[in-house]
C-alpha positions as CSV (number, residue, x, y, z in Angstrom):
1,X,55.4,69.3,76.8
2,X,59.4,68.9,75.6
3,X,58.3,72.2,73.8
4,X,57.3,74.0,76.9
5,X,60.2,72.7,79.3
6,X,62.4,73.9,76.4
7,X,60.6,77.4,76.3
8,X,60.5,77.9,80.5
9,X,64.6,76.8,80.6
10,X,65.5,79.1,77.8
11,X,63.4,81.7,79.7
12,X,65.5,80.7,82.9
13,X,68.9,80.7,81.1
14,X,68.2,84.5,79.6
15,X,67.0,85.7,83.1
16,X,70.2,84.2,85.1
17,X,72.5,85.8,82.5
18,X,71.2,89.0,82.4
19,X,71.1,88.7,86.2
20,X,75.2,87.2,86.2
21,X,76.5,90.3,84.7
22,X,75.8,93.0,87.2
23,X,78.5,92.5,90.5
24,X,77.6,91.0,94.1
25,X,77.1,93.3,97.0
26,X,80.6,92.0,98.4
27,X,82.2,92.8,95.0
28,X,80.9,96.4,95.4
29,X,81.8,96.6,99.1
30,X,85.8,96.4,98.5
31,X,87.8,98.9,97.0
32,X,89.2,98.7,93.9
33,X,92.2,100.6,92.6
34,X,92.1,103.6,91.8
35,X,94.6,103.7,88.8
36,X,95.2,101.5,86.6
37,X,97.1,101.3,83.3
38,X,95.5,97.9,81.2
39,X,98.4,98.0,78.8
40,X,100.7,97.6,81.7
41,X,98.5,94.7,83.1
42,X,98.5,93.0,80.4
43,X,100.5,89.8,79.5
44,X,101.8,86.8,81.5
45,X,101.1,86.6,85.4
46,X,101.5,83.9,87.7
47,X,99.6,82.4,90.3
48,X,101.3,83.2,93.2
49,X,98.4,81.6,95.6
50,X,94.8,81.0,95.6
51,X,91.7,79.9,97.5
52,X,91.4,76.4,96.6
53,X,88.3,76.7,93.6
54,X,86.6,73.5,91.6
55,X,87.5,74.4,88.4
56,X,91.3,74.9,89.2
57,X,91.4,72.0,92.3
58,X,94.7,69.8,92.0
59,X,97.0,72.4,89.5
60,X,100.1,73.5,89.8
61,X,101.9,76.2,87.3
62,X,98.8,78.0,87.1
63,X,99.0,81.9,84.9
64,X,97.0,83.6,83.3
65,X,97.4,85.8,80.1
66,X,95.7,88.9,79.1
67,X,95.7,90.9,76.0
68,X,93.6,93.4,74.2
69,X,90.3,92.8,72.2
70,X,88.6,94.9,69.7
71,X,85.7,97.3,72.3
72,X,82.2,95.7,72.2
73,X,79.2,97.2,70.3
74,X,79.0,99.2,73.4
75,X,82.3,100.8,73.0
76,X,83.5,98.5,76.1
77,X,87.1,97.8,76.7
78,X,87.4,93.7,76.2
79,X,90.3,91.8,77.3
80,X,91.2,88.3,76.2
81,X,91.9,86.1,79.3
82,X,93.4,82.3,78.9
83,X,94.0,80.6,81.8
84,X,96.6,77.5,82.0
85,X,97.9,75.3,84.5
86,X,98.9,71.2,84.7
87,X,96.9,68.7,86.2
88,X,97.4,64.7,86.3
89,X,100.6,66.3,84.3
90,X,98.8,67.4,81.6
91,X,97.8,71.3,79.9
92,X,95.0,72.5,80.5
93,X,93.8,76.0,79.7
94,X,90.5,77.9,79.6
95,X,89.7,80.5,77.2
96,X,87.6,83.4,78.3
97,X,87.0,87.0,77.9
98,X,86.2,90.4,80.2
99,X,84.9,93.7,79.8
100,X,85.7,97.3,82.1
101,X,81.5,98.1,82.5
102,X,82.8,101.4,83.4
103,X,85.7,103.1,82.3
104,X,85.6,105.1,85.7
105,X,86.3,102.1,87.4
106,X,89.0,100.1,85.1
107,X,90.0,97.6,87.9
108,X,86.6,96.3,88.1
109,X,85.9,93.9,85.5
110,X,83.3,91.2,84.7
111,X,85.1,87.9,83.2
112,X,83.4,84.8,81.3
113,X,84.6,81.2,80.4
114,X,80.9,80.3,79.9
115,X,78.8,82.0,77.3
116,X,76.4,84.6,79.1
117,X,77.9,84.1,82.6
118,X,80.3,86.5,84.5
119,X,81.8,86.6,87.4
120,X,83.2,89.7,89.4
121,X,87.1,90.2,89.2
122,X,88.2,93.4,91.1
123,X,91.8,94.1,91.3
124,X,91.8,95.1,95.3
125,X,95.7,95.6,95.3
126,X,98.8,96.5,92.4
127,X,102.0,97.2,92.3
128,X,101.3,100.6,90.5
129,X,104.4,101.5,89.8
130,X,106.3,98.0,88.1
131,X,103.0,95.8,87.6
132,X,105.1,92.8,89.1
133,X,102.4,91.8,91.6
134,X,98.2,91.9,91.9
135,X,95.6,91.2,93.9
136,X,92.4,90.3,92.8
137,X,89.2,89.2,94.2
138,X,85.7,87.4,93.0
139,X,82.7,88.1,93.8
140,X,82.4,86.7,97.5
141,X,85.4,85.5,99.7
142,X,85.6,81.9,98.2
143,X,87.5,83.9,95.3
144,X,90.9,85.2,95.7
145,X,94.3,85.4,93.9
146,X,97.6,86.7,94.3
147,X,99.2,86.9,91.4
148,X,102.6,87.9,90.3
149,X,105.1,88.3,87.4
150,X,107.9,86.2,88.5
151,X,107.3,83.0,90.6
152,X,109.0,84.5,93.9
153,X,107.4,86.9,96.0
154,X,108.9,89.4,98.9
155,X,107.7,87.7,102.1
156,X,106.8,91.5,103.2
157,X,104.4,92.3,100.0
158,X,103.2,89.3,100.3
159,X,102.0,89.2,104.5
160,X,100.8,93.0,103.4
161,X,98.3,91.6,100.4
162,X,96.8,88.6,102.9
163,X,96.2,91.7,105.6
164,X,94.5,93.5,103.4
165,X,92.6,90.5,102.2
166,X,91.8,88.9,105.8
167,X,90.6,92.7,106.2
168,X,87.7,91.7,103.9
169,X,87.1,88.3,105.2
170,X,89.2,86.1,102.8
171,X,90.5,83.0,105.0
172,X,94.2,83.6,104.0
173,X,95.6,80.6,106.0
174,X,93.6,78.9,103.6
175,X,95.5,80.0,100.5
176,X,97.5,77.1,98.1
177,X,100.6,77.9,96.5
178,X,100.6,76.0,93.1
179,X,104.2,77.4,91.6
């Protein structure tokens, strides 16, 4: 019997991998952008706000750092993400990693912290010309960041990013600012 439980949730574990890394309908209903240079992305950005998510609830200081891994077996471009931020005044980071699926759409990415499962990040808005500010978007509108290179903001750049995120249903009154 533990043999066949063990058999059926390895089978269920496969399936809802396989399944993670394709993107949601919503994901694939927002525009990404167009250009985008990944060596310019890459590096240190802050967390200007968010929608409040479990896995980052209660921290503050939150960033995020990206840099350059060697291309998958596929020939992929892979990007190393680690995550940080303090909670009960203590570090805490996460270690993950994305891939581009498509090189014709580099601001679409599939991330993961957890072995086989990844969620959708599209970069829906970017300061194309500077990379000083970004935003970016799960895969339905529980996910949303602003991020940014310094910890201020223009007021205008930022009202501009929620109206083009409350133009895809993201409950922008809702955002936290943890800097």
């Amino acid at each position: 019997m533990k043999k066949l439980l063990l058999i059926f949730m390895s089978i269920i574990f496969l399936l809802t991998g396989v399944h993670a890394m394709e993107f949601s309908e919503f994901s694939r209903s927002m525009t990404v952008v167009n250009t985008i240079e990944l060596e310019k992305y890459l590096g240190t950005w802050y967390e200007y706000a968010r929608l409040d998510v479990s896995f980052e609830r209660g921290m503050t200081e939150t960033q995020a750092n990206y840099s350059m891994l060697e291309p998958d077996r596929k020939g992929r471009t892979r990007v190393r993400v680690i995550n940080s931020g303090m909670k009960n005044e203590r570090l805490k980071k996460a270690k993950g990693k994305a891939y581009i699926p498509t090189a014709e759409e580099p601001a679409r990415l599939l991330v993961s912290f957890f072995g086989p499962f990844y969620g959708d990040y599209n970069v829906i808005a970017l300061d194309t010309e500077n990379y000083q500010w970004a935003l970016v978007a799960g895969g339905s509108t529980k996910y949303l960041w602003i991020l940014t290179r310094e910890k201020e903001l223009d007021p205008v750049i930022l009202e501009s990013l929620k109206s083009k995120a409350h133009a895809y249903g993201f409950d922008t009154d809702a955002l936290i600012y943890p800097q």
